[in-house]
C-alpha positions as CSV (number, residue, x, y, z in Angstrom):
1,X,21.2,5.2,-31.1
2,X,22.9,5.1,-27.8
3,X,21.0,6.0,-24.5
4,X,22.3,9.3,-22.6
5,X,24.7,8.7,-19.8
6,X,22.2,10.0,-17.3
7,X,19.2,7.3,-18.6
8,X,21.5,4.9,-17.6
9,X,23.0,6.2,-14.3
10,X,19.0,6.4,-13.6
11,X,18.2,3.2,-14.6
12,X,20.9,1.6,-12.7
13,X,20.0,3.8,-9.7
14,X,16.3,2.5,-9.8
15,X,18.0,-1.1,-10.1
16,X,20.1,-0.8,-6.9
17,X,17.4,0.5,-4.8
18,X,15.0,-2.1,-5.6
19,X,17.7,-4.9,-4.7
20,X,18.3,-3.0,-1.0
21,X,14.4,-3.0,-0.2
22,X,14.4,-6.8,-1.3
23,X,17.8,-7.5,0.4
24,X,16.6,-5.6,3.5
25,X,13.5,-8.2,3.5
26,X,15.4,-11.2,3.3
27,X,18.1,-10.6,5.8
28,X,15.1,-9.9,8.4
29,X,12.6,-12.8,7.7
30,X,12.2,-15.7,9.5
31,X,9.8,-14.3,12.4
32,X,11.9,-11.6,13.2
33,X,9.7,-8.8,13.5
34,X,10.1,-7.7,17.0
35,X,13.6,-7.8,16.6
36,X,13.5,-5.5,13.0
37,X,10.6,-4.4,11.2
38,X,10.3,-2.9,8.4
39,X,7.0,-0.8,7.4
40,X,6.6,0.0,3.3
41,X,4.9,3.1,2.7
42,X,4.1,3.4,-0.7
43,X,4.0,7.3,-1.0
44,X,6.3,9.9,-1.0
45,X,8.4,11.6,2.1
46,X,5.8,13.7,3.6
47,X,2.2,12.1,2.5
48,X,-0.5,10.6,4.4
49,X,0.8,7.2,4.4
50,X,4.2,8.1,5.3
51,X,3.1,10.1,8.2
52,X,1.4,7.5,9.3
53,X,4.3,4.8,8.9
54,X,6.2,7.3,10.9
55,X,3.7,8.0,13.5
56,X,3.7,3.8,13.9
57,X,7.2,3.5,14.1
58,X,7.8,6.1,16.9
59,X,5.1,4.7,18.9
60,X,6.4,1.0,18.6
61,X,9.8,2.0,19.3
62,X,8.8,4.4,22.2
63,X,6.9,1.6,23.8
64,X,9.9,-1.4,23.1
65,X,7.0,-3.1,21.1
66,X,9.4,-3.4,18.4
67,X,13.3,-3.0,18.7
68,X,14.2,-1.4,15.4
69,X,11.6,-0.4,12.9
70,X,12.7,1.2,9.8
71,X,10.1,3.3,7.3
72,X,11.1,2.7,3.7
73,X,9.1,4.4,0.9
74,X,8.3,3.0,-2.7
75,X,6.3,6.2,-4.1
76,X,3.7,6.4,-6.9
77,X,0.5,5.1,-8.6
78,X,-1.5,6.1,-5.5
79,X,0.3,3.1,-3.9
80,X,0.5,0.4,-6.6
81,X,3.6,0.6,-7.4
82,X,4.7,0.0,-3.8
83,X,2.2,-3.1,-4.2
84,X,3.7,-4.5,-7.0
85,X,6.8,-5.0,-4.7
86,X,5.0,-6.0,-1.9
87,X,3.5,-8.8,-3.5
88,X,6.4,-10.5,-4.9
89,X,7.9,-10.3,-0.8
90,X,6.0,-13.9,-1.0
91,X,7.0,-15.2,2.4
92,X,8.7,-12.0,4.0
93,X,7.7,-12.8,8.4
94,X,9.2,-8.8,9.0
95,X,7.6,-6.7,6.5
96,X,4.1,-4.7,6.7
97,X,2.8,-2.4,4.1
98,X,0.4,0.9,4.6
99,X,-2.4,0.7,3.1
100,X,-5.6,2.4,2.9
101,X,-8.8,3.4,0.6
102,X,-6.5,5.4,-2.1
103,X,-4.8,2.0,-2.8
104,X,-8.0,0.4,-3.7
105,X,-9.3,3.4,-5.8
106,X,-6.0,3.4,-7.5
107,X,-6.2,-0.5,-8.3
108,X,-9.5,0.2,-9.7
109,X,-8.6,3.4,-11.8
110,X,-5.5,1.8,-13.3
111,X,-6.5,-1.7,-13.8
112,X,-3.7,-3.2,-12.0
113,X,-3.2,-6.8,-11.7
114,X,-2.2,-6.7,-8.2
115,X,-4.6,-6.8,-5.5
116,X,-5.5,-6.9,-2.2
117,X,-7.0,-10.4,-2.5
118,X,-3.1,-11.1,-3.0
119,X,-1.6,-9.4,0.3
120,X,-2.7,-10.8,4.2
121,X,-4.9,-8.3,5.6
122,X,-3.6,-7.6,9.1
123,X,-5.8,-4.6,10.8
124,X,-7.4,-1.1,9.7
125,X,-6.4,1.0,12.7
126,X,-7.9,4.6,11.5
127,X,-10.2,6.8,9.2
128,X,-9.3,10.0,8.1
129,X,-12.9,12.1,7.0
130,X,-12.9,14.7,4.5
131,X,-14.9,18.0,5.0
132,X,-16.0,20.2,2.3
133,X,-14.6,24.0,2.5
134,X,-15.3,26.9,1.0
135,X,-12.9,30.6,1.2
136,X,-14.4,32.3,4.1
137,X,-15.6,35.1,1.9
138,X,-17.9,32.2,-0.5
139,X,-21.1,32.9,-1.3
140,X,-22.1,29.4,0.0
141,X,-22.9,29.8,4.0
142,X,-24.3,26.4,3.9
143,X,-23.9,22.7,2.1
144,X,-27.6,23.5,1.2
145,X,-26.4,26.5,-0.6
146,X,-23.9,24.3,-2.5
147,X,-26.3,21.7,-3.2
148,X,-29.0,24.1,-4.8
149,X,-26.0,25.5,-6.8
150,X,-24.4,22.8,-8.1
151,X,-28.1,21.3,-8.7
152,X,-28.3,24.3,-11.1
153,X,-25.2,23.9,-12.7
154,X,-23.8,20.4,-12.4
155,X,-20.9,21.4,-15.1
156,X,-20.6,25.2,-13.4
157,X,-19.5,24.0,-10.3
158,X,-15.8,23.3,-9.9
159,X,-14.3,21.1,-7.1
160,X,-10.9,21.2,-5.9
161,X,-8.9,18.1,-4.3
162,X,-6.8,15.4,-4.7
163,X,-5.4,13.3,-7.7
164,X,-7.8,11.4,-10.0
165,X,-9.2,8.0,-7.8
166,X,-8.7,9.5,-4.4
167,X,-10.7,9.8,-1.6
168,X,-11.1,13.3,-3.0
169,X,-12.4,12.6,-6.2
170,X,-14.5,9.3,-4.8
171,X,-16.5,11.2,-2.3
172,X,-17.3,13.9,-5.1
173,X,-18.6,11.3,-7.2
174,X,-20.3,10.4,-4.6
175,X,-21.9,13.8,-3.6
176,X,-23.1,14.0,-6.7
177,X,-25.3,10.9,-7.4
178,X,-26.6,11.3,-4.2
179,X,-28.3,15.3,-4.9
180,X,-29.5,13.7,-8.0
181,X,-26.2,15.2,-10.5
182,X,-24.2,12.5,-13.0
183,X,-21.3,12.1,-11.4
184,X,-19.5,12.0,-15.1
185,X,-20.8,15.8,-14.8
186,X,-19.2,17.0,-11.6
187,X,-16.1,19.0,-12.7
188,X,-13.8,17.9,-10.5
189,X,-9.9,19.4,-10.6
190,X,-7.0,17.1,-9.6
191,X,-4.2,18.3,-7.3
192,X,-1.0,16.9,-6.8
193,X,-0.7,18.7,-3.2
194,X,-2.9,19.6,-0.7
195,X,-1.3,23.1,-0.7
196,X,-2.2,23.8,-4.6
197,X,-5.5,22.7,-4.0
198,X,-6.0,25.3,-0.7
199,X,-4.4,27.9,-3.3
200,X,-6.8,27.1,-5.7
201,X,-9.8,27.9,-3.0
202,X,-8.2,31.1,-2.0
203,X,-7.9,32.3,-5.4
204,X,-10.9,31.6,-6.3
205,X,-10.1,29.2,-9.3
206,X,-12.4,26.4,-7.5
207,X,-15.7,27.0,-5.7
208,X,-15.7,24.4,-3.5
209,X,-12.9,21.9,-2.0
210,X,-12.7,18.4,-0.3
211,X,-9.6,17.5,1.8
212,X,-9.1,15.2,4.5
213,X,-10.1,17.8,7.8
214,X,-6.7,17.4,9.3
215,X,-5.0,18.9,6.5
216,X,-7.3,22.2,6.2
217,X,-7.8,22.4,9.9
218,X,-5.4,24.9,10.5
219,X,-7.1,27.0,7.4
220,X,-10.5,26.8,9.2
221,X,-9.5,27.5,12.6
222,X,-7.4,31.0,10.9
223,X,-10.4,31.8,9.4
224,X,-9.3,31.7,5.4
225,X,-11.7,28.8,5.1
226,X,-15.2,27.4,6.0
227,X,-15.8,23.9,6.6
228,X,-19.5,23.0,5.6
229,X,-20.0,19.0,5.9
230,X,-17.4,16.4,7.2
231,X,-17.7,12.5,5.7
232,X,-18.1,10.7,8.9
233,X,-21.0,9.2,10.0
234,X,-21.0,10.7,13.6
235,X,-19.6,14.4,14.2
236,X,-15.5,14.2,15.5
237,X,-14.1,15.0,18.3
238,X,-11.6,17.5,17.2
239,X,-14.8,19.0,15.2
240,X,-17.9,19.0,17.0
241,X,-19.1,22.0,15.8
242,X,-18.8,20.7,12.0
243,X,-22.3,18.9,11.1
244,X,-21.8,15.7,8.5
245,X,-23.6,15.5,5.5
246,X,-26.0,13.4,6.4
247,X,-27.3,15.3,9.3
248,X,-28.0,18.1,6.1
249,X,-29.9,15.5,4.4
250,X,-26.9,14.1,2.1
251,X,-26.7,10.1,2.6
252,X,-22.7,9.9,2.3
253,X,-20.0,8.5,4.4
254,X,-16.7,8.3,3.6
255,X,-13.3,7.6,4.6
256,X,-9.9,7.8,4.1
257,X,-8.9,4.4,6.4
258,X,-5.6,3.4,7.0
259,X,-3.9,0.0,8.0
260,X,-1.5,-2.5,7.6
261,X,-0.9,-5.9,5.5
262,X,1.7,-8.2,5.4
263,X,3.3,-10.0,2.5
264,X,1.2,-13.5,0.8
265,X,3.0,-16.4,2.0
266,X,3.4,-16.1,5.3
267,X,2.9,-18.6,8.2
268,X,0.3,-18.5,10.4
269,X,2.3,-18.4,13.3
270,X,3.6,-15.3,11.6
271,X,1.0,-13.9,10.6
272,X,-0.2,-13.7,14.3
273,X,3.3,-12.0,15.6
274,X,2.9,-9.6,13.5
275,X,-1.2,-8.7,14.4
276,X,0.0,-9.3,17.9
277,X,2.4,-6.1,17.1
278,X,-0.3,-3.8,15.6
279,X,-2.5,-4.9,18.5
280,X,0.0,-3.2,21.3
281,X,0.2,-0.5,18.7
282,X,-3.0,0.1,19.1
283,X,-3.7,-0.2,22.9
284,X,-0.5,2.2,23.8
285,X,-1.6,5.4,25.2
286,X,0.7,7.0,23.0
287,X,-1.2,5.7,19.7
288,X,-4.2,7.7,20.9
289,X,-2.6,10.7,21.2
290,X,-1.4,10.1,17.8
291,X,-4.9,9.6,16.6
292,X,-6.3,12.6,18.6
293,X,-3.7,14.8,17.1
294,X,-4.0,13.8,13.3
295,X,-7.7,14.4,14.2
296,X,-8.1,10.7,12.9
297,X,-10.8,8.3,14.7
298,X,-10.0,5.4,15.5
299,X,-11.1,2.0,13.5
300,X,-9.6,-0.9,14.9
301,X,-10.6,-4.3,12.8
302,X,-9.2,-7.4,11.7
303,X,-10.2,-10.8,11.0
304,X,-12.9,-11.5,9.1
305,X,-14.3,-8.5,9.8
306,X,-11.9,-6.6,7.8
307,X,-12.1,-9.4,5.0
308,X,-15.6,-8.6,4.6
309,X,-14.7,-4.7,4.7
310,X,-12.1,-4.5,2.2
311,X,-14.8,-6.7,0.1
312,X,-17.1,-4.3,0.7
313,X,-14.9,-1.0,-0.3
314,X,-13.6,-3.1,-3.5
315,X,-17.2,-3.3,-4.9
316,X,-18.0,0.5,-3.6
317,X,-14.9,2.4,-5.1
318,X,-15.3,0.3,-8.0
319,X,-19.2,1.3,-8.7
320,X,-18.4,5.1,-8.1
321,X,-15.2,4.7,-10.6
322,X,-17.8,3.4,-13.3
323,X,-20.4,6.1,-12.3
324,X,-17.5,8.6,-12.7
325,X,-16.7,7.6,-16.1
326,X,-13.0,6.5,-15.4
């Protein structure tokens, strides 16, 4: 049976676009990177980790940090697939990858080989904390209210966000063992977009949501939504008024933390160019206002520091991905 013309055309497309991104990463190795970078975001035009590939690269080209830096995206798998690539950039001096907790989630949730263990672990810059909303006109004033609800009805209480393993879905799991529910119980709907999960809230099809606060901010400050808890440990800056959930006696902290990692292989010498370049990234005044205006808080690690913390998120996502029943 012969393939249709247009499975071909789309497998040799797929095929000549994986070549570029590898040809692109060979012609700038060799400890090129402030001469041309090149920062993999493995999502979509448009998601979190693009936008923040893109915030990077105008901030390191505003600031001459880098001169030419070029975003390239490998979408889907909540990142893995992008890793997969990644990994086999073995020696690659002028290539970074985006990476954050929906990566590990996803590596856990789909059983992929590839790992973290198998990238070099360069910096986690920021954390993005998700707040629980309700529609303004809920019958929940309070995450108290919610609590006794959903206490009352584990499997009643439906819960809007993103796809299955994300930050989303983690931190509901999460919610939920901690006010005494079965996670596996928590009836959690999965999202593609942020925008049909706010739809879903407004039409009442969900009683509750979780989003990361910078996406729903603009819903909350218009008055369509109510933000009842945020996932941080310490109120932010951009929402002091918005109490966590552990000041209202739920033990949970969450969030979604972004950084970079660079290909296995790498030199040393490398390897410290390239954190050398995320370290101006992070000092410039201009990064801060970045941060400040993705209402993102800043997380600066590296070493064995973040060793130890991506260690410590690996085990964590895993045990809620069991609880879960994924």
């Amino acid at each position: 049976m012969k393939k249709p013309i247009q499975g071909i055309v789309a497998i040799f497309a797929v095929g000549i676009a994986g070549a570029a991104i590898y040809q692109s990463s060979e012609s700038a190795s060799a400890g090129q990177a402030r001469t041309n970078l090149t920062v993999i975001a493995p999502a979509a035009v448009g998601g979190g980790w693009d936008g923040f590939s893109r915030e990077a690269q105008q901030v390191l080209r505003a600031d001459g940090i880098v001169n030419n830096v070029k975003v390239v995206n490998i979408p889907g798998a909540g990142g893995t697939i992008g890793l997969s690539q990644f990994v086999q950039m073995k020696g690659e001096e002028s290539t970074i990858m985006t990476t954050g907790g929906v990566m590990i989630g996803a590596i856990e949730l789909n059983g992929k080989k590839e790992t973290l263990d198998e990238v070099t672990p360069l910096a986690r810059l920021s954390d993005d904390y998700a707040a629980l909303v309700v529609p303004a006109d809920s019958e929940f004033s309070t995450l108290d209210d919610v609590v006794q609800a959903w206490k009352a009805d584990p499997r009643g209480m439906s819960v809007s966000g993103g796809s299955l393993g994300s930050i989303d879905h983690l931190l509901t799991g999460a919610i939920a063992g901690e006010i005494g529910i079965n996670p596996k119980d928590a009836n959690y709907i999965a999202y593609s977009g942020g925008g049909e999960a706010l739809n879903s809230l407004l039409s009442h099809t969900t009683d509750i949501g979780l989003s990361g606060y910078n996406e729903i901010a603009d819903q909350v400050e218009a008055g369509s939504l109510r933000a009842l808890a945020i996932s941080s440990g310490e109120r932010i800056g951009t929402a002091p008024d918005l109490p966590t959930f552990r000041e209202q006696g739920v033990d949970v902290e969450m969030s979604n933390w972004r950084g970079f990692v660079a290909p296995p292989g790498i030199s040393a010498e490398a390897e410290d160019e390239l954190l050398a370049i995320i370290e101006e990234l992070h000092a410039s005044e201009e990064w801060r206002e970045v941060v400040a205006r993705n209402s993102w808080t800043d997380a600066f690690m590296t070493g064995e520091e973040l060793k130890v913390f991506l260690e410590e998120e690996t085990e964590r996502t895993r045990e809620i991905i069991e609880q879960l029943g994924l």
